[in-house]
FITORGU-625982 format. One record per atom (N, C-alpha, C, O, CB): residue number from 1; residue in one letter; atom name; z, x, y. Coordinates in nm, 4 decimals. Each point is the difference from the previous one (the first is absolute). Glycine has a CB too. Example, Ala and Ser with C-alpha at 12.3 -4.5 7.8 and 13.67 -1.06 7.14 Angstrom:
residues 2
+-----+------+------+----------+----------+----------+
| seq | type | atom |       c3 |       c1 |       c2 |
+-----+------+------+----------+----------+----------+
|   1 |    A |    N |   0.7800 |   1.3190 |  -0.5690 |
|   1 |    A |   CA |   0.0000 |  -0.0890 |   0.1190 |
|   1 |    A |    C |   0.0000 |   0.0900 |   0.1200 |
|   1 |    A |    O |   0.0665 |   0.1036 |  -0.0019 |
|   1 |    A |   CB |   0.0581 |  -0.2928 |  -0.1154 |
|   2 |    S |    N |  -0.1966 |   0.1542 |   0.2223 |
|   2 |    S |   CA |   0.0060 |   0.0820 |   0.1190 |
|   2 |    S |    C |   0.0730 |  -0.0770 |   0.1090 |
|   2 |    S |    O |   0.0169 |   0.0509 |   0.1108 |
|   2 |    S |   CB |  -0.2314 |   0.0675 |  -0.1736 |
+-----+------+------+----------+----------+----------+
This chain:
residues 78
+-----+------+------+----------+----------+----------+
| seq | type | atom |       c3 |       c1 |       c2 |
+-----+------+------+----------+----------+----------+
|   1 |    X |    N |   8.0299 |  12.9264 |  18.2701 |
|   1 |    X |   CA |  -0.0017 |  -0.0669 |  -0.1281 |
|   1 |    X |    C |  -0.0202 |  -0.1497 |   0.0248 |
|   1 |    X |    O |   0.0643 |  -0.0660 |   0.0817 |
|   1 |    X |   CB |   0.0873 |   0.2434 |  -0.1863 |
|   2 |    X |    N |  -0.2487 |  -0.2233 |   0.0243 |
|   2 |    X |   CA |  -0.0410 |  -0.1664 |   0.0158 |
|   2 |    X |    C |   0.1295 |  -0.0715 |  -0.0908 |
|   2 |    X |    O |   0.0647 |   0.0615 |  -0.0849 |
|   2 |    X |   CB |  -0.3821 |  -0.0361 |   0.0911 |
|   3 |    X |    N |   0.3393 |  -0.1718 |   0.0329 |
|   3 |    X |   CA |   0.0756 |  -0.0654 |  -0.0767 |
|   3 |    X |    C |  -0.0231 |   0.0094 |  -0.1665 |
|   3 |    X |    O |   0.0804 |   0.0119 |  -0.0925 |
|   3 |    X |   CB |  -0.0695 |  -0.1473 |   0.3101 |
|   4 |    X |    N |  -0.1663 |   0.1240 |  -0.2134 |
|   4 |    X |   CA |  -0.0305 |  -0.0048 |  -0.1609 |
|   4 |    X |    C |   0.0928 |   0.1228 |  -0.0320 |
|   4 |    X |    O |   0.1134 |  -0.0117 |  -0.0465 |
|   4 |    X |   CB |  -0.3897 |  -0.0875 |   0.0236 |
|   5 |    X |    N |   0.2249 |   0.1990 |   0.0484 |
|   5 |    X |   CA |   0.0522 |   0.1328 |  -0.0515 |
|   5 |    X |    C |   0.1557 |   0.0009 |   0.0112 |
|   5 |    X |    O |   0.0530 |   0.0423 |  -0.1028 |
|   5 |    X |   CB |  -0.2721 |   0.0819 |   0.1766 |
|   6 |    X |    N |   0.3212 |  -0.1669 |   0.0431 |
|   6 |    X |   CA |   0.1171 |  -0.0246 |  -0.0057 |
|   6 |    X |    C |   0.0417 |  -0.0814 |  -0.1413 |
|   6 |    X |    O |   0.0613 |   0.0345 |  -0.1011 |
|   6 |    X |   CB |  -0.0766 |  -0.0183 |   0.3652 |
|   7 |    X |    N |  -0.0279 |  -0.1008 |  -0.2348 |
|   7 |    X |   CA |   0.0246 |  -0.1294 |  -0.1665 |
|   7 |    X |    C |  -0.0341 |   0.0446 |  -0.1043 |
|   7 |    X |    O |   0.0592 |  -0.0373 |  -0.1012 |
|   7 |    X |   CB |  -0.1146 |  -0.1530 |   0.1866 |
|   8 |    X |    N |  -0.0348 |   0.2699 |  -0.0927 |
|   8 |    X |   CA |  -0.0678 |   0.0881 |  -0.1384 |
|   8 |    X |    C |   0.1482 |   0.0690 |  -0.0115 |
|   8 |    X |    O |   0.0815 |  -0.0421 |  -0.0822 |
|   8 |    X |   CB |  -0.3980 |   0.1098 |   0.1247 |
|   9 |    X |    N |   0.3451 |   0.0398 |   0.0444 |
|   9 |    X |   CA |   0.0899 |   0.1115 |  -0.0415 |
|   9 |    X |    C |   0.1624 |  -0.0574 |  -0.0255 |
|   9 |    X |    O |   0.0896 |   0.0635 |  -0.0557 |
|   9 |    X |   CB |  -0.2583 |   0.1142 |   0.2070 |
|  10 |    X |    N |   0.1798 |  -0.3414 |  -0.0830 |
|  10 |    X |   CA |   0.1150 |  -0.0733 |  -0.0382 |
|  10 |    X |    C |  -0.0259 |  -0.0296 |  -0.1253 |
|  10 |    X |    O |   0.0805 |   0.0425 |  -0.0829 |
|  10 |    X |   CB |  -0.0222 |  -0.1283 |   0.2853 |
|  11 |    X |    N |  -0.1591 |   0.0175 |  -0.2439 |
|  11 |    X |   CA |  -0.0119 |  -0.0373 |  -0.1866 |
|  11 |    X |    C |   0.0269 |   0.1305 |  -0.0692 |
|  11 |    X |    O |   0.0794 |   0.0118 |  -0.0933 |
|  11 |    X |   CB |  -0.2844 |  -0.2000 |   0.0971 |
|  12 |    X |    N |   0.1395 |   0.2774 |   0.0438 |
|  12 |    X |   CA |   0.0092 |   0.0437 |  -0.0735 |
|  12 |    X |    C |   0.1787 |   0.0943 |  -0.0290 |
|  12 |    X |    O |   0.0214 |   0.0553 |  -0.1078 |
|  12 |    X |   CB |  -0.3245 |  -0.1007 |   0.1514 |
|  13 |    X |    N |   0.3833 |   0.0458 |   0.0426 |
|  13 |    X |   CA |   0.0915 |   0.0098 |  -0.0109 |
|  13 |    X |    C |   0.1336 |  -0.0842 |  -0.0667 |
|  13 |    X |    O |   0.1154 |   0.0281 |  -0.0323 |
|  13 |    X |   CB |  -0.2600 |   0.0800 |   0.1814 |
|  14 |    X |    N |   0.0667 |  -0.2147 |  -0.1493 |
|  14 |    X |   CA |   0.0616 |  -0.1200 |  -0.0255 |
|  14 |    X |    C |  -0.0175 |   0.0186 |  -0.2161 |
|  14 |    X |    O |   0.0794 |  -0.0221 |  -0.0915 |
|  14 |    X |   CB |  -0.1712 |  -0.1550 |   0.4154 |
|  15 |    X |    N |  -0.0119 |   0.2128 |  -0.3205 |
|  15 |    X |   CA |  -0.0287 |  -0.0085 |  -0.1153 |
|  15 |    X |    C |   0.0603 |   0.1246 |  -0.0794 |
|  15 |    X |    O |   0.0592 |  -0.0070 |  -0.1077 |
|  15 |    X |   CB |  -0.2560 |  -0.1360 |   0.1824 |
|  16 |    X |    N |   0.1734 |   0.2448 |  -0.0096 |
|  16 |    X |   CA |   0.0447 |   0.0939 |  -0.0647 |
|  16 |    X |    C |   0.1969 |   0.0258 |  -0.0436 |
|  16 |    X |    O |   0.0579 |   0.0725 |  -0.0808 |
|  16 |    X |   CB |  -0.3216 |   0.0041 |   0.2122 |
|  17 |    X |    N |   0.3160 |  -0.1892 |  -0.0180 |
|  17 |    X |   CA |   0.1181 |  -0.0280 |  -0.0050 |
|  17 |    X |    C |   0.0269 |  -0.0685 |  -0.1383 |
|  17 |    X |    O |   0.0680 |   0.0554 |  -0.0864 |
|  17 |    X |   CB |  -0.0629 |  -0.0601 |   0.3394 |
|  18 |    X |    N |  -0.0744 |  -0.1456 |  -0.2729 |
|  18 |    X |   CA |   0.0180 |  -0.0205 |  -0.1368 |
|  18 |    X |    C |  -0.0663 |   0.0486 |  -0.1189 |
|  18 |    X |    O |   0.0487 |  -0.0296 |  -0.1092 |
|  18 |    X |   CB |   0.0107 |  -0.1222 |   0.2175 |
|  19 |    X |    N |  -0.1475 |   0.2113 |  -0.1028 |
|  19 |    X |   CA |   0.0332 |   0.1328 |  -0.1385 |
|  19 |    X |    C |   0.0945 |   0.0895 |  -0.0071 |
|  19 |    X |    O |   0.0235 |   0.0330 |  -0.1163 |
|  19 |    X |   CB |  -0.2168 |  -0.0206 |   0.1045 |
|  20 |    X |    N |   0.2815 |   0.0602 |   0.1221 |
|  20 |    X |   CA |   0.1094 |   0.0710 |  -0.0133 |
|  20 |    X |    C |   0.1306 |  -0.1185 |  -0.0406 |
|  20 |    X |    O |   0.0731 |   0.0222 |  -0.0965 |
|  20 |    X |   CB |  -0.1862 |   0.1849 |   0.2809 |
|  21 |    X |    N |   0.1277 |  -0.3161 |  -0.1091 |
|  21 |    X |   CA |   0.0937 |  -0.0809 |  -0.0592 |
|  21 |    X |    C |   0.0339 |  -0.0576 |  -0.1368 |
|  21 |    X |    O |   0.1079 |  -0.0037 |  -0.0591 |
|  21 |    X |   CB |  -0.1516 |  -0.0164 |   0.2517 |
|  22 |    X |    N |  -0.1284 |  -0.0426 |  -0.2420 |
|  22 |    X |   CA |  -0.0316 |  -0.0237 |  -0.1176 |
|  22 |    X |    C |   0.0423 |   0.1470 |  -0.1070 |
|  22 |    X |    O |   0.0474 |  -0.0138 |  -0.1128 |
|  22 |    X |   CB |  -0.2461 |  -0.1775 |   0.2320 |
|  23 |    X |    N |   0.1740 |   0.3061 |  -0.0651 |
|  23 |    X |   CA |   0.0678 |   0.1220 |  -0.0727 |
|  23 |    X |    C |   0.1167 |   0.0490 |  -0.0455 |
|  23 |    X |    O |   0.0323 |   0.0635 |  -0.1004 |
|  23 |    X |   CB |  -0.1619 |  -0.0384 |   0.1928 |
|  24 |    X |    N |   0.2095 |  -0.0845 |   0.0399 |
|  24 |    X |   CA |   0.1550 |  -0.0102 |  -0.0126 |
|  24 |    X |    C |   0.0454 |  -0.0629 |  -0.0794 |
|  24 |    X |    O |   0.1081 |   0.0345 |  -0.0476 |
|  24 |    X |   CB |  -0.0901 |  -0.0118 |   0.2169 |
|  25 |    X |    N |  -0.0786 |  -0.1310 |  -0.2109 |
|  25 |    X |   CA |   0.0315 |  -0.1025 |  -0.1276 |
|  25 |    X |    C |  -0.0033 |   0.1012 |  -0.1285 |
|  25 |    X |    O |   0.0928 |   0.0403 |  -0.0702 |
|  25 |    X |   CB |  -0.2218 |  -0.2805 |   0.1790 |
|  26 |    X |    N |   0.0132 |   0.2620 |  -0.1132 |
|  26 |    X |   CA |  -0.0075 |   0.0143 |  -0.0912 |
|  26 |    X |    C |   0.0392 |   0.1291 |  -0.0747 |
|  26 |    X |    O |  -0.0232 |   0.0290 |  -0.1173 |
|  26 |    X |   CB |  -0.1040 |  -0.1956 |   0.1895 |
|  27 |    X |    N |   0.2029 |   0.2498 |   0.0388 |
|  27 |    X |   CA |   0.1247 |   0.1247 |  -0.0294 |
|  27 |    X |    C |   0.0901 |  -0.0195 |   0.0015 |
|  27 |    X |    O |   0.0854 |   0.0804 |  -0.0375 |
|  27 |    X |   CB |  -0.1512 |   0.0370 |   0.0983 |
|  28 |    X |    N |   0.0913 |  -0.2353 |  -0.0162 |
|  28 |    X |   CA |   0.1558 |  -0.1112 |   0.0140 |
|  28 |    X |    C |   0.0071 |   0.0086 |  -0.1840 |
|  28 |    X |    O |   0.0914 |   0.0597 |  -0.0569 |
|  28 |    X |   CB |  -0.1324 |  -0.3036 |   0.3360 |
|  29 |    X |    N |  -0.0429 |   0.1912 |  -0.3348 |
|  29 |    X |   CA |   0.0158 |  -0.0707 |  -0.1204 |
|  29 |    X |    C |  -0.0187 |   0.1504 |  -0.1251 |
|  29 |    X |    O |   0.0362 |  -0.0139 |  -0.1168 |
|  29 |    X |   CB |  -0.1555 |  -0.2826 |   0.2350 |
|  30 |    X |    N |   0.0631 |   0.4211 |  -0.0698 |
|  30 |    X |   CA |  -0.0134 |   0.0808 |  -0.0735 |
|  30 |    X |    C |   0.0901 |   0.0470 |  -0.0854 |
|  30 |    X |    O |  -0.0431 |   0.0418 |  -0.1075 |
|  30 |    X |   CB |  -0.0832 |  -0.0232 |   0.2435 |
|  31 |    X |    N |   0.2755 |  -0.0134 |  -0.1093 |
|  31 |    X |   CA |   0.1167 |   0.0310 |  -0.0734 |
|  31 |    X |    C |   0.0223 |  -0.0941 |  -0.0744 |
|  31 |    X |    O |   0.0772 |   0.0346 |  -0.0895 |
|  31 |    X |   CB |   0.0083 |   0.0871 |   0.2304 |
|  32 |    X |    N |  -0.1262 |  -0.2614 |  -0.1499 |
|  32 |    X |   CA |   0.0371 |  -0.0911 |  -0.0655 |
|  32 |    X |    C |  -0.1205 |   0.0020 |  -0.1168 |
|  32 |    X |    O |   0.0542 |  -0.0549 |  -0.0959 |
|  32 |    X |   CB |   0.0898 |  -0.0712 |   0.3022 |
|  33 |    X |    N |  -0.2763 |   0.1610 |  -0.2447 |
|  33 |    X |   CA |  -0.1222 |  -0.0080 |  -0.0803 |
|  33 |    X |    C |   0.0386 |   0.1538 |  -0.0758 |
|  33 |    X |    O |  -0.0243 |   0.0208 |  -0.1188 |
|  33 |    X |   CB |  -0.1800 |  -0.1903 |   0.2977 |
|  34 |    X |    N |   0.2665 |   0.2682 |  -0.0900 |
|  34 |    X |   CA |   0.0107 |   0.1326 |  -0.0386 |
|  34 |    X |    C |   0.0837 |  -0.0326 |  -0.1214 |
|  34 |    X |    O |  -0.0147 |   0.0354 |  -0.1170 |
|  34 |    X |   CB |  -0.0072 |   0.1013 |   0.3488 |
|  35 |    X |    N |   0.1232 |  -0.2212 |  -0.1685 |
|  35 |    X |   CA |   0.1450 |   0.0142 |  -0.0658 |
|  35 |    X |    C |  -0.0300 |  -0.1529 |  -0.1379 |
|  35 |    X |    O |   0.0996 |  -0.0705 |  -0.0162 |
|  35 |    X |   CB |   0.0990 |   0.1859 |   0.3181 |
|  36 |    X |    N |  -0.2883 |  -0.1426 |  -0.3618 |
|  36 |    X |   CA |   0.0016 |  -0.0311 |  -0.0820 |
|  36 |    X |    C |   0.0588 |   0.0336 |  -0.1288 |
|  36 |    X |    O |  -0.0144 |   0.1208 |  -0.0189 |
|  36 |    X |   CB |  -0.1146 |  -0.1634 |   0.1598 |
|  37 |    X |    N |   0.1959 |  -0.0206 |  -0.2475 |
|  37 |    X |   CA |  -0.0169 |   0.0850 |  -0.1202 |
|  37 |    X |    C |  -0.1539 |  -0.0134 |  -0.0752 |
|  37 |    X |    O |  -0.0830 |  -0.0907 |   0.0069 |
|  37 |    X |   CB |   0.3572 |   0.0592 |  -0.0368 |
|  38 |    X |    N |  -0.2755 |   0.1482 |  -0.0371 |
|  38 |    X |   CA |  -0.1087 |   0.0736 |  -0.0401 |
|  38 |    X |    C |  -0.0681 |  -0.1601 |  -0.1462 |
|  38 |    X |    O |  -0.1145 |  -0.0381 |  -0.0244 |
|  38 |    X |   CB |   0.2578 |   0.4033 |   0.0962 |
|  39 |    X |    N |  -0.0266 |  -0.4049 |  -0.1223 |
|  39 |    X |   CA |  -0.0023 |  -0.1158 |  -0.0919 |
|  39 |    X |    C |   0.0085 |  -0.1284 |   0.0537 |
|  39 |    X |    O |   0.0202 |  -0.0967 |  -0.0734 |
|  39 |    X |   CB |   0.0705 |   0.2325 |  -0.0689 |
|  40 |    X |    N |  -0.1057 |  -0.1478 |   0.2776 |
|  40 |    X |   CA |  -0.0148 |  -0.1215 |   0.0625 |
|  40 |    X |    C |  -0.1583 |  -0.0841 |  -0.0884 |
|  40 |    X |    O |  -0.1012 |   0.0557 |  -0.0425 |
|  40 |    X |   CB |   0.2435 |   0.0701 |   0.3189 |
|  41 |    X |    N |  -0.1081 |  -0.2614 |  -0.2769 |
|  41 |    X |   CA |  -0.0952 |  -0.0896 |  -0.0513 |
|  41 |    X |    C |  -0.1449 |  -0.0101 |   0.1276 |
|  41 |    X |    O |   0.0188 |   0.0390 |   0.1152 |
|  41 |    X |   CB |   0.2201 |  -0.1884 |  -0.2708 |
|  42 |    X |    N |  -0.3708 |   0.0946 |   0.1120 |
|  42 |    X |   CA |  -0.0249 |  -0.0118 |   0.1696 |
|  42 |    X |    C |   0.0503 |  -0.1323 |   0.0461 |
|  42 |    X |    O |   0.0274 |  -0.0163 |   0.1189 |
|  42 |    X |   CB |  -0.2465 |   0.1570 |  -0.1163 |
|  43 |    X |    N |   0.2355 |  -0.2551 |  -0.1078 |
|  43 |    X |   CA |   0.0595 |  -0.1056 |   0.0375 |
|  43 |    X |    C |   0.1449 |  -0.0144 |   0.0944 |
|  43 |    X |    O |   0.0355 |  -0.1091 |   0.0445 |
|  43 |    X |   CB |  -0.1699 |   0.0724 |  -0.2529 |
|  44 |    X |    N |   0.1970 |   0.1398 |   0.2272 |
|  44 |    X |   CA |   0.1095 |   0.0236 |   0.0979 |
|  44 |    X |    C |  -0.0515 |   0.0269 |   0.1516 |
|  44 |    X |    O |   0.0438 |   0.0061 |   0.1149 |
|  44 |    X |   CB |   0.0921 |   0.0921 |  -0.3171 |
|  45 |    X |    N |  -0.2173 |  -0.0902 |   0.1531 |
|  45 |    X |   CA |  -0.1205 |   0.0649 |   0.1784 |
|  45 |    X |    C |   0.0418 |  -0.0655 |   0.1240 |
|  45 |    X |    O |   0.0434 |  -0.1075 |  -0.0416 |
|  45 |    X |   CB |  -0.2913 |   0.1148 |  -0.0782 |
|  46 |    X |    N |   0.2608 |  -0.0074 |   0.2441 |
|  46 |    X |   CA |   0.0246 |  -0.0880 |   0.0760 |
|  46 |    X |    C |  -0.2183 |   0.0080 |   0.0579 |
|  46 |    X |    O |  -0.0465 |   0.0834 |   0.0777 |
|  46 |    X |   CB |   0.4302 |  -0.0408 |  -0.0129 |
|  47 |    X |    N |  -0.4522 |  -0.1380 |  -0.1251 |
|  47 |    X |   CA |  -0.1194 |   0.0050 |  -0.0158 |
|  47 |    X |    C |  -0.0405 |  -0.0873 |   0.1429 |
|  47 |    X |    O |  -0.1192 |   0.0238 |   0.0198 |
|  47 |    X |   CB |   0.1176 |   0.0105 |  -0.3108 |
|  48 |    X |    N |   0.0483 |  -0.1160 |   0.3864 |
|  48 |    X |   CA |   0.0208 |  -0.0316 |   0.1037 |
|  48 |    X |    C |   0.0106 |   0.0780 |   0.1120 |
|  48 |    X |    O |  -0.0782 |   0.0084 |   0.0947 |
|  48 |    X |   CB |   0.1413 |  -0.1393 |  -0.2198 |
|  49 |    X |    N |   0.0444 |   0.1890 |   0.1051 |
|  49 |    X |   CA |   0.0152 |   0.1240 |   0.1270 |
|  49 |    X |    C |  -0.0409 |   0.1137 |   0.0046 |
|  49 |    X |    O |  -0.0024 |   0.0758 |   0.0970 |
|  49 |    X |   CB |   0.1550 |  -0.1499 |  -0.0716 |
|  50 |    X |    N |  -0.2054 |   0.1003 |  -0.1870 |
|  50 |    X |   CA |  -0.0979 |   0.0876 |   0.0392 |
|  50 |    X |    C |  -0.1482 |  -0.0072 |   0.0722 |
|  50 |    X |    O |  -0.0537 |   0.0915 |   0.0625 |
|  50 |    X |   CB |   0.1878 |  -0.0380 |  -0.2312 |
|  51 |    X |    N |  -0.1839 |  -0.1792 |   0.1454 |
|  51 |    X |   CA |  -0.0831 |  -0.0453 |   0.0268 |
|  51 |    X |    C |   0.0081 |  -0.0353 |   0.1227 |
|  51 |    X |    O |  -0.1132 |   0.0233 |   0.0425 |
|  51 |    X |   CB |   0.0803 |  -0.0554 |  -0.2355 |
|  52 |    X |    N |   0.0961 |  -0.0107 |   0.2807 |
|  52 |    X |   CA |   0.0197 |  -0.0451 |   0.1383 |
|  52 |    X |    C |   0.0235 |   0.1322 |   0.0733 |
|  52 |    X |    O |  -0.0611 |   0.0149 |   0.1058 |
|  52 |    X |   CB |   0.1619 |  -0.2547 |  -0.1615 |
|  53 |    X |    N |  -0.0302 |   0.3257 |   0.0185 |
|  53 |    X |   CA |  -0.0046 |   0.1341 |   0.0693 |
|  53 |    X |    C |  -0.1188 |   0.0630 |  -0.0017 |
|  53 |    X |    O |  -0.0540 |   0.0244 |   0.1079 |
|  53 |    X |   CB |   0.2610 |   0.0026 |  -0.1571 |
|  54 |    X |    N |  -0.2774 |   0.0158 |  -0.0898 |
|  54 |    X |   CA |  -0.0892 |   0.0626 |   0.0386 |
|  54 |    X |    C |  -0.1755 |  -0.0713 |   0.0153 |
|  54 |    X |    O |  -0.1044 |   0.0605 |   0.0246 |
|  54 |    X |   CB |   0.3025 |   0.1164 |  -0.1272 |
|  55 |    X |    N |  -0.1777 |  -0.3112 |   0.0792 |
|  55 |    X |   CA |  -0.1023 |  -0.0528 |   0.0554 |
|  55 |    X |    C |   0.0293 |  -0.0133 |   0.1719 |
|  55 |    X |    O |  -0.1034 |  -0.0052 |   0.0667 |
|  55 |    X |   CB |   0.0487 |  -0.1162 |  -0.3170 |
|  56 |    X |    N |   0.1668 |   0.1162 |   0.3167 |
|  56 |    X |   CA |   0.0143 |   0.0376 |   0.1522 |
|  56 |    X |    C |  -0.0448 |   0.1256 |   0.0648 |
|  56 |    X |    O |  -0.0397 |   0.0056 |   0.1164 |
|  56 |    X |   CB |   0.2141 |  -0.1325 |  -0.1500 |
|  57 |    X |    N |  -0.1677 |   0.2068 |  -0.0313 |
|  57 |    X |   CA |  -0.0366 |   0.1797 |  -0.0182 |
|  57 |    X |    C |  -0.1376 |   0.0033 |  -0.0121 |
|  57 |    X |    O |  -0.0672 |   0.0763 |   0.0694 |
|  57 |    X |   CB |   0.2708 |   0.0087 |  -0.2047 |
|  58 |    X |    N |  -0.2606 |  -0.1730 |   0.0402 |
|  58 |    X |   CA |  -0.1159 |   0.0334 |  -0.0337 |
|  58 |    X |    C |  -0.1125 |  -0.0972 |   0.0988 |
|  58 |    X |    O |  -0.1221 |   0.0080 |  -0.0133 |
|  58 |    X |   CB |   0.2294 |   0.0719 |  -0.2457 |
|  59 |    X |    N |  -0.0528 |  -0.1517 |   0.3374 |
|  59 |    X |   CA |  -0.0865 |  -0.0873 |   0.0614 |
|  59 |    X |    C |   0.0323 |   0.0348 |   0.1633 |
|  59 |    X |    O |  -0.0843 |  -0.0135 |   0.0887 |
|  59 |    X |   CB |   0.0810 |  -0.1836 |  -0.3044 |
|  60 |    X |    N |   0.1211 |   0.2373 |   0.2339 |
|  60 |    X |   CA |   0.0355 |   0.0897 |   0.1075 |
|  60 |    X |    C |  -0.1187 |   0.1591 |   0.0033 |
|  60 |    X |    O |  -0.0461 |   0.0374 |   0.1078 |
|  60 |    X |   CB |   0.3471 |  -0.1565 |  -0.1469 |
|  61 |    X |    N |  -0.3269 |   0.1775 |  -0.0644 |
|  61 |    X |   CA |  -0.0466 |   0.1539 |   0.0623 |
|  61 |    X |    C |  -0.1889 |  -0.0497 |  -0.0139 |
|  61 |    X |    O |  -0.0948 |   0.0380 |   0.0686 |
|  61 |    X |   CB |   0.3537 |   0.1983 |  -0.1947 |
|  62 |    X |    N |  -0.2546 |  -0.3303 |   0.0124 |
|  62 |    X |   CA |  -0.1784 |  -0.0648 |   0.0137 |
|  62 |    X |    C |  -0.0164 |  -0.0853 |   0.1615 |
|  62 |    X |    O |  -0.1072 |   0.0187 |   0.0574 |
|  62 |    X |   CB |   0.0852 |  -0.0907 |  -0.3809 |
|  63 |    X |    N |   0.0921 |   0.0110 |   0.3705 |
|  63 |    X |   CA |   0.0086 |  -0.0362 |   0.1615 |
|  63 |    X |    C |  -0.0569 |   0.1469 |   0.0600 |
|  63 |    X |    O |  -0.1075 |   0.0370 |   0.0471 |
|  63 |    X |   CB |   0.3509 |  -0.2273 |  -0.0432 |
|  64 |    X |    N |  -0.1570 |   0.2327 |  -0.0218 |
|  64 |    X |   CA |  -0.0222 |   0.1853 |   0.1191 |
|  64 |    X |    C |  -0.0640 |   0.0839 |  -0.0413 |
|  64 |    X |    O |  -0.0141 |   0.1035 |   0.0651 |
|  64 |    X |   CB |   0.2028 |  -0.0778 |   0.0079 |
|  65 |    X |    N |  -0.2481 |  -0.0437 |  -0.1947 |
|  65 |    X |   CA |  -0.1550 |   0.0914 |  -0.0079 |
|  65 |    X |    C |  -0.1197 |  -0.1202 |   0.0271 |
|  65 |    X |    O |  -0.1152 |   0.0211 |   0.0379 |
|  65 |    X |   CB |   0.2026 |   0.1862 |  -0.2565 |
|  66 |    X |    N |  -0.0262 |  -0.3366 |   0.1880 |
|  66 |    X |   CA |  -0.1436 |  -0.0081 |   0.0476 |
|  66 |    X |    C |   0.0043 |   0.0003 |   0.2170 |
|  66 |    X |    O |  -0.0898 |   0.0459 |   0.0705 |
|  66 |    X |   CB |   0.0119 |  -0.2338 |  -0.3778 |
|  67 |    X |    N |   0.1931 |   0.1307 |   0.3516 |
|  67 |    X |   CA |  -0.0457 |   0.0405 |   0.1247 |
|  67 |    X |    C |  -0.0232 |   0.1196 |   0.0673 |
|  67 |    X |    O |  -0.0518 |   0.0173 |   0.1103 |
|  67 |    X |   CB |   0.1326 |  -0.1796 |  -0.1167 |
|  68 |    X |    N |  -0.0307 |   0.2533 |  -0.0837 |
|  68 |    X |   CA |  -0.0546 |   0.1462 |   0.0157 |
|  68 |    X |    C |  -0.1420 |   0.0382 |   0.0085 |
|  68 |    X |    O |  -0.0589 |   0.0816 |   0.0709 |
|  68 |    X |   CB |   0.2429 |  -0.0472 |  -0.1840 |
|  69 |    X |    N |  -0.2276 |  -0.1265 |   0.0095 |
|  69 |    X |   CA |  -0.1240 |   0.0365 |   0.0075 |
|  69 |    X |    C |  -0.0974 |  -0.0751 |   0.0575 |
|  69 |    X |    O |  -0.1144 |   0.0371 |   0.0262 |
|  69 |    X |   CB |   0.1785 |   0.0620 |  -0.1855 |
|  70 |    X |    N |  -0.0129 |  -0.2120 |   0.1794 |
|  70 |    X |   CA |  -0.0715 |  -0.0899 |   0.1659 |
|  70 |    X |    C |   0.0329 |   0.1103 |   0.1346 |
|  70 |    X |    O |  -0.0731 |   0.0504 |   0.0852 |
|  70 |    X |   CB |   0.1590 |  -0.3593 |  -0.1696 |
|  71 |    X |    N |   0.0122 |   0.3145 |   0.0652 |
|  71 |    X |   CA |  -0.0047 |   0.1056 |   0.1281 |
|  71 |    X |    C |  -0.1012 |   0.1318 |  -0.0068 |
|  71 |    X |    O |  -0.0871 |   0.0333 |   0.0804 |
|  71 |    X |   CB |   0.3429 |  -0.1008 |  -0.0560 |
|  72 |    X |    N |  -0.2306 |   0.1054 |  -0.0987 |
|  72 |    X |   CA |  -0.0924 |   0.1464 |  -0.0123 |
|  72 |    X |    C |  -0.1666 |  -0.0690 |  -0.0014 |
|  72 |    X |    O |  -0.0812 |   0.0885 |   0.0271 |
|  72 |    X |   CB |   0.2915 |   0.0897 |  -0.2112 |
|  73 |    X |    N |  -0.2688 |  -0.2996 |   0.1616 |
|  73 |    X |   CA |  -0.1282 |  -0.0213 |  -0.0376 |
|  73 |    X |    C |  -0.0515 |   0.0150 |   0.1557 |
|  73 |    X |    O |  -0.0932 |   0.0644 |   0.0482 |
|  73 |    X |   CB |   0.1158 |  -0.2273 |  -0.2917 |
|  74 |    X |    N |   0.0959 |   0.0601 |   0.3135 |
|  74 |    X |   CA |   0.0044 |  -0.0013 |   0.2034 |
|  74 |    X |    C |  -0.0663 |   0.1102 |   0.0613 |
|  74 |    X |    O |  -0.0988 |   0.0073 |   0.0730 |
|  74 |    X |   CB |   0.3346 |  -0.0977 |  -0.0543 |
|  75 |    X |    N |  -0.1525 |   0.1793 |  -0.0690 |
|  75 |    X |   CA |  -0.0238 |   0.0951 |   0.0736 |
|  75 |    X |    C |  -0.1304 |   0.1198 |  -0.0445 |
|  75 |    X |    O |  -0.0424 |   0.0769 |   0.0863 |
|  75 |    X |   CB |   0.3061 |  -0.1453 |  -0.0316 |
|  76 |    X |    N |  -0.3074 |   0.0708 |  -0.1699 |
|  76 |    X |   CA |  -0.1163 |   0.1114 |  -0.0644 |
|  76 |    X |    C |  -0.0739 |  -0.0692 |   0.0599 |
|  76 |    X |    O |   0.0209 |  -0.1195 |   0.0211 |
|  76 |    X |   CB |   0.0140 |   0.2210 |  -0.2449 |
|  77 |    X |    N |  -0.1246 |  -0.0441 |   0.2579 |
|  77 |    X |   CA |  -0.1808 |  -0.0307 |   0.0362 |
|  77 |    X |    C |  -0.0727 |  -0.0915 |  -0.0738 |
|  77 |    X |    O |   0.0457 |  -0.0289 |  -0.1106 |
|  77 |    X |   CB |  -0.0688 |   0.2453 |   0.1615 |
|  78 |    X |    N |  -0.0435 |  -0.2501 |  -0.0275 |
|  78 |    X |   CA |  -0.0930 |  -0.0675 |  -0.1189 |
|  78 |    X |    C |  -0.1340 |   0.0672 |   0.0192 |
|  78 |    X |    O |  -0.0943 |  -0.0281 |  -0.0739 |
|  78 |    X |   CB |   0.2089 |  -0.2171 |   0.0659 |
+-----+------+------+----------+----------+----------+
């Protein structure tokens, strides 16, 4: 195995770590969105932390598809 390919399969581990972490968040917080009341205002929202969680989530798993798919381009034929 070449370094590239070592460092490839570290990113990409690396990455796939923070989409599972970024995930944990955001099952961390699931009992708390679950557990709303049903007559909650949206102005009670915590509109911040939702936003910081799942914009972390969401910029965490777009990271690891796209190096997913730098990796996979590497390696197909042309």
């Amino acid at each position: 195995m070449s370094r590239d390919e070592a460092n490839a399969v570290l990113a990409f581990k690396n990455a796939w770590l923070g989409a599972v972490t970024s995930a944990e968040a955001l099952v961390k917080m699931a009992p708390a969105v679950q557990g709303l009341p049903d007559d909650s205002v949206p102005a009670s929202l915590d509109f911040e932390a939702y936003h910081r969680i799942l914009g972390a989530h969401a910029n965490a798993v777009a990271g690891l598809r796209g190096l997913l798919d730098d990796l996979k381009r590497k390696i197909e034929p042309e």
